[in-house]
N, C-alpha and C positions, 0 to 999 in steps of 0.2 A: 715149240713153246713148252717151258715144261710148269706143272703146278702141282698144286696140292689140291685133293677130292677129298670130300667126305657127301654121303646121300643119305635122305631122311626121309622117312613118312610122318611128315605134320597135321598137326589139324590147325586149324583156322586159331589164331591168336597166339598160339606156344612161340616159344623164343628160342630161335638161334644164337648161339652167344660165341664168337669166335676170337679167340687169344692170338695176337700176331705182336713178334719181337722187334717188328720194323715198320716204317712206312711201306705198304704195298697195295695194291688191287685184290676185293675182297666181293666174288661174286654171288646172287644166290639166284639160280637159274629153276625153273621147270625142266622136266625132264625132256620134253620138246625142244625147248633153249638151250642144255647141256648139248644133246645130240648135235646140234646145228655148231654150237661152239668148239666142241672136237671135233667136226672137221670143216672149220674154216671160216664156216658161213655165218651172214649175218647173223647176230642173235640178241636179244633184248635181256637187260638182264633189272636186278637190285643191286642199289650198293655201287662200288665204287673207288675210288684212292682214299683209302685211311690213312692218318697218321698217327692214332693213339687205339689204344686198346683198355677196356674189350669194344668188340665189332657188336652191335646187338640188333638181331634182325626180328621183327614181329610179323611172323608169317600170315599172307593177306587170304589165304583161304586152303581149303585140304589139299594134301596132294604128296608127290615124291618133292623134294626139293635137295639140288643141288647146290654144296658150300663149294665154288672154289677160289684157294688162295695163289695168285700170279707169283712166278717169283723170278720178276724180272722179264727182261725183252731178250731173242735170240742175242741181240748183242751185249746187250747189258744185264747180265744175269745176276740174280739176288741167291743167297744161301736165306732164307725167311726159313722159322720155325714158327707152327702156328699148330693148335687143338681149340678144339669144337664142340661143345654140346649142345643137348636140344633139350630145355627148361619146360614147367609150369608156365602156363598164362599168368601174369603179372598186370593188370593195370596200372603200376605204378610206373613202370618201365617204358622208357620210348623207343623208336628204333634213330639209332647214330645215323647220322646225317654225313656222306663223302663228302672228302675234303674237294672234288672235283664237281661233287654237284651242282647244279644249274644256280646261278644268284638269289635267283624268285625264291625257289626249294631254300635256300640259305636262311634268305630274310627273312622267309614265313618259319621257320623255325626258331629261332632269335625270337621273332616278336610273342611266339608260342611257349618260349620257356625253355625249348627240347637244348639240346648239342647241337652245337656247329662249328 
């Protein structure tokens, strides 16, 4: 599987804000999560299928956090260009909603104002 990494040391509220030129799978892992995700094993992650950009993640407490952007499946490989950085806390800002996301996660979003 091949992707794109980028790793951060967050604190609690700061924003990940990630640029991506296509629809693709946009993860943000712990560093326990990453580990488990290169190699193989299950792992839990944030985020999800995008299709618009920017990706905007509002990191849920301190810690390493890992950006990774998918690009594509062994067989159906994506050429995706994507960059990353890691903002000021914003109040204003939500975090983007995958377009895979669970329905519930959808609607309560919608009814809340945020993206979906």
């Amino acid at each position: 599987m091949k992707f794109l990494h980028k790793t951060y040391d967050a604190k609690r509220k700061e924003i990940i804000e990630v640029e991506i030129d296509q629809p693709t799978k946009v993860k943000f892992l712990t560093a326990k999560e990453y580990k488990a995700y290169t190699q193989g094993r299950t792992h839990t992650y944030f985020g999800g299928l995008f299709e618009e950009s920017p990706v905007r993640f509002v990191v849920p407490y301190d810690g390493h956090w890992n950006v990774v952007v998918e690009k594509g499946t062994q067989r159906n490989p994506l050429a995706v260009n994507a960059s990353c950085r890691l903002g000021m806390p914003n109040n204003t800002v939500v975090t983007s909603v995958a377009a895979d996301a669970p329905a519930h996660v959808r609607e309560l979003a919608v009814a809340e104002g945020h993206d979906a």
